[in-house]
C-alpha positions in Angstrom: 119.0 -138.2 168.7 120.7 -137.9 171.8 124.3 -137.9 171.3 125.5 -139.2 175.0 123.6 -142.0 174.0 125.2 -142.5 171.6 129.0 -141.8 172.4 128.1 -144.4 175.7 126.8 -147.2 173.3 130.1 -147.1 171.0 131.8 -147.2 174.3 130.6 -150.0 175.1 131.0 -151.8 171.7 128.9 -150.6 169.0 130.0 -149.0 165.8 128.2 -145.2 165.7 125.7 -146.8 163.2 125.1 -149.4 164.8 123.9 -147.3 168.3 122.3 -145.1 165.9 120.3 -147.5 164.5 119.7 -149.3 168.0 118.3 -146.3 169.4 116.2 -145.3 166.4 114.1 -148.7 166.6 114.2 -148.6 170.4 112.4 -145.4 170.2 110.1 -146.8 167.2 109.4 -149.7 168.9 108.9 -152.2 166.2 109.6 -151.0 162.7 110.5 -151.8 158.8 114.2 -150.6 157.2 112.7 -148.2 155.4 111.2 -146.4 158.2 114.1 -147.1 160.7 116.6 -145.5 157.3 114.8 -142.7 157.0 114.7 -142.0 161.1 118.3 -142.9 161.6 119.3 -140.9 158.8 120.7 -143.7 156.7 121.1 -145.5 153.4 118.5 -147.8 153.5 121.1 -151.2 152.2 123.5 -150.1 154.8 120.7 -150.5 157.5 119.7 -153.7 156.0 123.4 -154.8 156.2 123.7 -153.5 160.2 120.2 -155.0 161.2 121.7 -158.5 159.6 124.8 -158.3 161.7 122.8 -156.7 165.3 120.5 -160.0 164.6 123.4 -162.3 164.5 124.8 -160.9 167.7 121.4 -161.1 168.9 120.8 -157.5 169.6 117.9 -157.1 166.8 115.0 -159.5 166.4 113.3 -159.8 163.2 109.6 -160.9 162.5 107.8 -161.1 159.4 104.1 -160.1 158.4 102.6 -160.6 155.2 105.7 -160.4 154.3 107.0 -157.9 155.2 110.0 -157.8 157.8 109.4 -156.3 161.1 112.2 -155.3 163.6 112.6 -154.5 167.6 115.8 -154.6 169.7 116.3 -156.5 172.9 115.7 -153.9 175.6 118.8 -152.3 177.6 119.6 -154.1 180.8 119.5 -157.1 178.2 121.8 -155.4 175.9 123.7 -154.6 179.1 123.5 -158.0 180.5 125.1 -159.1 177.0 127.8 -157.1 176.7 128.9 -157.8 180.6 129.0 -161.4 179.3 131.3 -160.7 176.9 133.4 -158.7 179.0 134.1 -161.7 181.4 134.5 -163.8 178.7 137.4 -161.9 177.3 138.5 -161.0 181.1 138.9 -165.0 181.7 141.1 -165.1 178.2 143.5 -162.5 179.3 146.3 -164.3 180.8 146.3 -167.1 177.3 146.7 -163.9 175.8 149.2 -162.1 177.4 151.4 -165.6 177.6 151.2 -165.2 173.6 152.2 -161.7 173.4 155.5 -162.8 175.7 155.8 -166.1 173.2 158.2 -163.9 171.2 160.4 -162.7 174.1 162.5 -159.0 172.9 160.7 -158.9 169.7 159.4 -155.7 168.5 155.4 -155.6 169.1 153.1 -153.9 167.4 149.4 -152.8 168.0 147.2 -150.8 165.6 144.3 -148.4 167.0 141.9 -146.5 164.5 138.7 -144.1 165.3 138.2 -141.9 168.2 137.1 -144.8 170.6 140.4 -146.7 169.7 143.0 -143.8 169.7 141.3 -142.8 173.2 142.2 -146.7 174.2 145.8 -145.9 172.8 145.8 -142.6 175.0 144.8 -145.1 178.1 147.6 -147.4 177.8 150.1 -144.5 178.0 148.3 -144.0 181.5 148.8 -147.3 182.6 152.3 -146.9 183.0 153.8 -144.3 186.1 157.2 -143.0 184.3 157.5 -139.9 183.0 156.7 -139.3 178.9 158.5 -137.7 176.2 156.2 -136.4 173.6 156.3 -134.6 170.0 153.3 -133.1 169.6 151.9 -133.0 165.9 151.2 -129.6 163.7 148.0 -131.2 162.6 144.4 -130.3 163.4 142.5 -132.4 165.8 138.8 -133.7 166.0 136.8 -131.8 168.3 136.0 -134.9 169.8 139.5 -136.5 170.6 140.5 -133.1 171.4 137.9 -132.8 174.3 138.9 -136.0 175.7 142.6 -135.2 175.3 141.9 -131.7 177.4 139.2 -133.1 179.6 140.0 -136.4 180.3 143.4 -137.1 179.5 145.0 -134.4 180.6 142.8 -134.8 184.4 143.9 -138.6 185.0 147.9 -138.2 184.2 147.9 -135.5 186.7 145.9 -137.5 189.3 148.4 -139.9 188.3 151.5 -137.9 188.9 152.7 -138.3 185.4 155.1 -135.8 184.6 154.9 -135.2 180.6 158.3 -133.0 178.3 156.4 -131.7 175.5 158.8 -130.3 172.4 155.8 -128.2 170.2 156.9 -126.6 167.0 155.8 -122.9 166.4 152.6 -123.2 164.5 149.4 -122.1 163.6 147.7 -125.0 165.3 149.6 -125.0 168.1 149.0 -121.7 169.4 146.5 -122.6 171.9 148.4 -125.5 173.3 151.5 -123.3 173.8 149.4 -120.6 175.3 147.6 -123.2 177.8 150.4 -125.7 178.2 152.6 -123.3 180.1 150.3 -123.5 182.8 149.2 -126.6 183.2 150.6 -128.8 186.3 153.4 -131.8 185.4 153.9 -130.4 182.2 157.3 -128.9 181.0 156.8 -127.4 177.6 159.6 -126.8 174.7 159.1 -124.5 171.6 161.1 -125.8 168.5 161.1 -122.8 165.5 159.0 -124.2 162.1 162.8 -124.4 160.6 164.0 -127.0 163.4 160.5 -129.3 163.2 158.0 -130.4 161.8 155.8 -133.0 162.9 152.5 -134.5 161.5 152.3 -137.6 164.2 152.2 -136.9 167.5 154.7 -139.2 168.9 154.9 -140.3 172.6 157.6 -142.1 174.7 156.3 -144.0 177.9 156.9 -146.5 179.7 160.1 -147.6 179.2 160.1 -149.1 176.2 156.6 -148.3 174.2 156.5 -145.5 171.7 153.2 -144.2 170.8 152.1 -142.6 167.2 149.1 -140.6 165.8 147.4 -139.0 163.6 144.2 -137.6 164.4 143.3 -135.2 161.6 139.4 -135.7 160.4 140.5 -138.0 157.6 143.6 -139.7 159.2 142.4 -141.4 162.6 144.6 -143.9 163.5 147.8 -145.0 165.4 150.2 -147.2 166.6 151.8 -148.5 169.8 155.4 -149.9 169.2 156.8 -152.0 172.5 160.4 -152.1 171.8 163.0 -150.6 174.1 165.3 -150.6 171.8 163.5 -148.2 169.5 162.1 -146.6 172.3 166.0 -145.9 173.5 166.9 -144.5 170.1 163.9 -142.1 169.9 164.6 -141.0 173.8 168.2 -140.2 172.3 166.9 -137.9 169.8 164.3 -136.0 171.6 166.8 -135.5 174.7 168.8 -133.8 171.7 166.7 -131.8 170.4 165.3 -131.0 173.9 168.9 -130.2 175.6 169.2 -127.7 172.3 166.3 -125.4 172.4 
């Protein structure tokens, strides 16, 4: 199975089974679970469950012959025409929502990514600001995935952005490559704290202002969090100028 196909489908929406299995019966045509299971590589009641939901959202249509159930997908520029819809649905919703977020005035605010696709969404909201960031970066092991887009990605539209970035990176194993690239690479000021004076597991980024963004992105520990709050963006700044002035 094609796995741009698949990474572009969960960009757009779907859940990595739930392109999977899209693309399976697309290729099969018209199919039963069992066969589309087997294909997509699946337990057979999680496919049932998925094909129940893709129906609802009108992605999978279901017929039945001698009793047996039978199941095709809506072809692409359908799928595509679909998910456009619900794009400028939500675009049209925006400013409601964004009148709610303000309802609360100073109050802290919090938002909660998990997955690749959603901590890549938290990486795009540090972008969307122009002021410099302040960032811990974490001891942990990446995904190769996250990482890619992080190096690739990333790291390509904060420059094109002129977003300068002061990194403090403690002396670890897993860091070694970073320190060995980071030197080099443009708007980036790089720090090196000994293991004694940090440790970090969540990488930890200042931006904007007033937003503070946290992660974890170890295989089994995907997720993050985006806290708007100058004060606690002020008292973090404090402490990382500190450390920084220091090393």
């Amino acid at each position: 199975m094609d796995a741009n196909l698949l990474i572009t489908l969960q960009n757009y929406g779907l859940s990595e089974k739930e392109a999977r299995i899209y693309l399976t019966v697309l290729e099969l045509g018209t199919s039963i679970a069992s066969t589309i299971a087997r294909r997509a590589e699946l337990n057979r009641v999680t496919v049932y469950t998925i094909l129940e939901d893709l129906k609802g959202d009108g992605i999978v249509n279901e017929t039945t012959k001698e009793g047996v159930k039978y199941y095709s997908v809506i072809s692409p520029d359908i799928l595509l025409k679909q998910l456009e819809q619900k794009y400028e649905s939500f675009k049209e919703k925006v400013p409601e929502l964004l009148a709610m977020s303000e309802k609360f005035g100073s109050r802290p605010k919090l938002n909660f990514y998990e997955w690749v696709k959603w901590l890549k969404s938290l990486y795009e909201q540090v972008l969307n600001h122009k002021n410099d960031i302040f960032a811990f970066l974490s001891d942990d092991d990446i995904v190769p995935e996250l990482e890619s887009y992080l190096n690739n990605v990333f790291l390509k539209k904060r420059i094109e952005k002129w977003i300068h970035a002061s990194v403090i990176v403690s002396n670890k194993e897993n860091n070694v490559n970073y320190i060995k690239n980071g030197k080099n690479k443009k708007l980036t000021t790089l720090k090196i704290a000994t293991d004694e004076l940090i440790w970090i597991r969540w990488e930890i980024i200042l931006f904007g202002e007033d937003s503070v963004a946290c992660a974890l992105y170890g295989e089994n520990e995907l997720v993050g969090y985006i806290i708007k709050s100058s004060q606690f963006y002020n008292s973090l700044k404090s402490i990382f100028m500190f450390i920084w002035n220091h090393l």
